[in-house]
N, C-alpha and C positions, 0 to 999 in steps of 0.2 A: 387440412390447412390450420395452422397453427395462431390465436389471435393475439394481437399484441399495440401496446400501448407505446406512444410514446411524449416524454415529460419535460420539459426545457421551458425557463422564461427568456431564453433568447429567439424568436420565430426563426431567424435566418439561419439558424443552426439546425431546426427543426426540418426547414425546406431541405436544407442541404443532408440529411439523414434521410429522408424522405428518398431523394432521388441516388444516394451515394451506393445502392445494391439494388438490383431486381429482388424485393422480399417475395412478391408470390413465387420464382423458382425457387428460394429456397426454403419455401413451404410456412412462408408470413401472411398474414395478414392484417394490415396497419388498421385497426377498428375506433383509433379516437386515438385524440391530441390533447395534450394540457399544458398549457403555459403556466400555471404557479400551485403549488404543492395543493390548495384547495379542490380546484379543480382537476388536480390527477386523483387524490384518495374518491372522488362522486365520481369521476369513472371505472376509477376500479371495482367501484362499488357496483354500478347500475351496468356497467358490459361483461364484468368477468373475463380478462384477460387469463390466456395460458400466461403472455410473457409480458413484464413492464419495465422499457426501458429508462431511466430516468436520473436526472441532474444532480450532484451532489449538493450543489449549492443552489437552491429554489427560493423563487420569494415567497412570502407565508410561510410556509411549511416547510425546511430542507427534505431533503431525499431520504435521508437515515430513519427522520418522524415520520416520513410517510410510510415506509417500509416498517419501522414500530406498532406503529396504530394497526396495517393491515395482518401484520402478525399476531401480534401481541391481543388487540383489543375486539380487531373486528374477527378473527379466525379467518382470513381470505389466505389465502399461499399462492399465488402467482410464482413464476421465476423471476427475480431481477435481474438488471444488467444494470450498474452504477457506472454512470460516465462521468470524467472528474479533470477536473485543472490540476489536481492536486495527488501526487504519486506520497501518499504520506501513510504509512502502515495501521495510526493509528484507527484511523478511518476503515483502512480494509479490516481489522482486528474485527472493531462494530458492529461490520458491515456484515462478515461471517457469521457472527452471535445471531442476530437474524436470518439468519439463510441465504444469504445473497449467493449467485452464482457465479457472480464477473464484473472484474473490476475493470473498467478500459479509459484509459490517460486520453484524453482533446491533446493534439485532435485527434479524430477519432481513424483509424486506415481501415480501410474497406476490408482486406484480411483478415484481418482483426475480430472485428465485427461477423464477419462470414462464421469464421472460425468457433464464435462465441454461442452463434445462434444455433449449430448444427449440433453443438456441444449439447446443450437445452434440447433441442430437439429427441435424441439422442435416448437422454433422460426423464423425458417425459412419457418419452413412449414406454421405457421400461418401467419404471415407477408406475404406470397404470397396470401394468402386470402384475403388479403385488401387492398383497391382501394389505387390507390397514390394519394396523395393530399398534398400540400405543408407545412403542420403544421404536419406531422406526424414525421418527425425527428427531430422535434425541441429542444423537451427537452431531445432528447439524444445526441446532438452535439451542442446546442448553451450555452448562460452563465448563464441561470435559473441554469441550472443542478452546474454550477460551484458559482454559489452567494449563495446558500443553502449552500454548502459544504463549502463553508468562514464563513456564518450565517451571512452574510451580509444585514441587513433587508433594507439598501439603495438601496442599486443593485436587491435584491428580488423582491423592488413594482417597480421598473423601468422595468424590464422583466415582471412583471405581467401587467403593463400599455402598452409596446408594444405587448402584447402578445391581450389584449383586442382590441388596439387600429387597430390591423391588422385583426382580427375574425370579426369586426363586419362593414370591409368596404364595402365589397360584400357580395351576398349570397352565401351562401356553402350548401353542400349536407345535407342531416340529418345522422347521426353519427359522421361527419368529426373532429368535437370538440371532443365526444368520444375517435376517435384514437389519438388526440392531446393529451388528460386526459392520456389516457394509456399509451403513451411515456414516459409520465411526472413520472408515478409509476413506469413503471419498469424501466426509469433510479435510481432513489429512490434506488428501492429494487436493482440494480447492483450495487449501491453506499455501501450501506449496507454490498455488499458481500464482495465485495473489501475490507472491511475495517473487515471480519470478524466474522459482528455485526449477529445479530438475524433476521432475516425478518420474519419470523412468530409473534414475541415480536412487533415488527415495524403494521406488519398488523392485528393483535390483536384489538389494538386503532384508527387503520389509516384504513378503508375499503376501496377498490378501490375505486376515486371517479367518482361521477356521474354527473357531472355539465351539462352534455348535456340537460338536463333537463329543465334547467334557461331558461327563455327568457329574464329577466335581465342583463344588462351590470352590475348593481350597484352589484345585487348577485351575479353572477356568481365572479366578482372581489374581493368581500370580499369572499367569498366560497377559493379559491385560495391564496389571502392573511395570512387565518385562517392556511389551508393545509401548505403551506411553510412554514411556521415561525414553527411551529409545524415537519414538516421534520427536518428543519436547528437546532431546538435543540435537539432533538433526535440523531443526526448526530454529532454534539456539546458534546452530555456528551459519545457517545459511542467512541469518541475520548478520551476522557479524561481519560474513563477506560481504554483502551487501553495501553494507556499511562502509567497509574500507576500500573496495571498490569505489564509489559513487566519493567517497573524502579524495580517492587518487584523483578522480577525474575532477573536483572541482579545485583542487590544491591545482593540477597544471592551466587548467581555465583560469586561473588568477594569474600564474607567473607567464601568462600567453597575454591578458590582459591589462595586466596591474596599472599600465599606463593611461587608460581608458575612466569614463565616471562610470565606473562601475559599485554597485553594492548590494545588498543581500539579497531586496527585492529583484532586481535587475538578475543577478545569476540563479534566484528561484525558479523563475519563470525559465531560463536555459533548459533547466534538468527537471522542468515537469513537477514542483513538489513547495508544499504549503514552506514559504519563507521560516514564519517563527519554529516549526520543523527541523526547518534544514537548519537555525541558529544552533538551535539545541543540540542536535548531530554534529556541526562543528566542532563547536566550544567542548564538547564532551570528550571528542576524537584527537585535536590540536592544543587541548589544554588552554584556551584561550579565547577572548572574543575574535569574530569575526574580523570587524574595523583596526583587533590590535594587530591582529594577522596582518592582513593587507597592507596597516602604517610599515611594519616591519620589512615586509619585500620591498615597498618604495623606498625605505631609507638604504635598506643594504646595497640596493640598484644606484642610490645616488651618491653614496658613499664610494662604488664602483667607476662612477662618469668623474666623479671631483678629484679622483686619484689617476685617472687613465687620459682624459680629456682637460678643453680649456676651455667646456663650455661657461657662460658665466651664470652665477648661481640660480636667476629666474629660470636660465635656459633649462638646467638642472633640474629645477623642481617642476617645472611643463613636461616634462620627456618621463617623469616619474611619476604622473597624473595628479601634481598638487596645482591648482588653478591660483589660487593666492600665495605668494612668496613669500607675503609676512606670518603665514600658516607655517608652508613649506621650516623656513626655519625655525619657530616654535618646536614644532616637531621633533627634527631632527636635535635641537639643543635635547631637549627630552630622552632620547634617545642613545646619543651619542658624549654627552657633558660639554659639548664646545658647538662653536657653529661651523656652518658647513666650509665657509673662509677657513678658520684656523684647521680646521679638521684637513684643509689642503694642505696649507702650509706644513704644518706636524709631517704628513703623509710624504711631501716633498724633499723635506731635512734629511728625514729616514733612507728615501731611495737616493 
């Protein structure tokens, strides 16, 4: 039975994780609670957790510093599971640099969860089967894993040049490189998940590799070079869909909405993902801010109603989500160089 912690300053959320799966069938056991970043790192400390599930956003301490400190400062390595309001990459990038396992978006689906633990499970039991040796967490906590994920092909030969230049000062056991290669994919394929992508699509093209095999420094480095550059665009356009997907769906969720008080916070919270985030993705994607976007479909919609109908101009800018008419026309002057009266009239001479 496998032990496990779990982290939230929200209790009622904690309750509700508590009872949301039978953990002992699937081979859990819940050995402590912690309500704020303080009191998860002194459990982690004093139970030793295999797994810690825990909050992104904690009081005291966020999730990310607790997961820092137990990496980084104290040597503990638990697996984590990051549970998050917040579907925003930056976080998962982070999140990976540490080792995290699983990223899962509140609320939280029982599936989901299921799916995560068995995944860990999985992994813990093989990782106890292999010897320690100091290359074997490397491409799951150092910057290889994080220069791929920039597509950094500076930083990529520079981690592949320390990574050669350390392999081949002593001798090491026969496998050891192996287990270092296997780090290196399934941080990959964790990179992957985080983000959504296909790992089947990924390992299709990409077979686990086998470099152990080289006795070459010059192969084995090009063999590695090939591989990463090859990860880091794969990773590269599965962003990019991403991206434009999630702009399609929120571009039609406006012009489904436009009429509504809707705005940034409001349709963050729709699609799961840190607001100032999602601004940044817009405005990048649309060439534009957010609020100029939205003014824009209300006018062209009322520009539409003042041409086809007789509603009158209040009626107009209620039906187009503007609450104030003396806004409403501001706006539209801005927009259009006349107000939305003469803008009929003009439109009326014409037909």
């Amino acid at each position: 039975m496998l032990k496990i912690i779990i982290a939230d300053d929200e209790p009622f959320f904690i309750e509700g994780l508590k009872v949301l799966i039978d953990w002992e069938k699937h081979g859990y056991e819940i050995i402590g609670l912690a309500y704020n970043g303080e009191e998860a790192i002194e459990k982690i400390i004093t139970l030793k957790p295999d797994v810690v599930l825990t909050d992104l956003r904690m009081s005291e301490i966020e999730g990310l510093e607790i997961i820092r400190k137990c990496v980084k400062e104290l040597n503990l390595k638990p697996k984590f599971i990051i549970i998050s309001g917040y579907d925003d990459f930056t976080y998962a990038q982070k999140a990976m640099k540490y080792g995290v396992n699983h990223y899962i978006l509140k609320p939280v689906e029982e599936e989901t969860l299921i799916n995560a633990l068995a995944e860990l499970k999985a992994e813990i039991f093989i990782q106890n089967g292999i010897p320690e040796n100091k290359y074997s967490d490397y491409a799951l906590t150092g910057d290889l894993i994080d220069a791929i994920s920039r597509n950094d092909l500076i930083a990529i030969e520079s981690e592949i040049e320390n990574f050669i230049s350390g392999i081949f000062l002593t001798p090491f056991p026969s496998g050891q490189v192996r287990v270092f290669t296997n780090s290196l994919f399934i941080g990959i394929m964790k990179m992957i998940h985080f983000l959504g992508g296909d790992a089947g699509e990924f390992i299709e093209n990409h077979p686990e590799p086998t470099i152990d095999t080289f006795t070459s420094s010059v192969d084995m480095k090009q063999f590695l070079h090939d591989f990463c550059r090859d990860c880091a665009q794969f990773i590269t356009d599965l962003k990019s869909r991403q991206t434009n997907g999630l702009m399609c769906k929120m571009e039609n969720y406006i012009k489904q909405n436009y009429h509504e008080n809707i705005n940034l916070k409001k349709i963050s919270e729709v699609f799961y993902i840190n607001p100032v985030y999602l601004g940044q993705l817009f405005s990048k994607h649309f060439n534009m801010y957010f609020h100029d976007y939205l003014t824009k479909i209300r006018i062209d919609e009322a520009k539409r109603l003042l041409r086809t109908t007789d509603l009158k101009v209040y009626e107009v800018a209620d039906k187009v989500g503007f609450q104030n008419v003396d806004y409403f026309i501001n706006k539209f002057k801005k927009r259009v160089n006349c107000t939305p009266l003469h803008y009929r009239s003009q439109t009326k001479l014409k037909a």
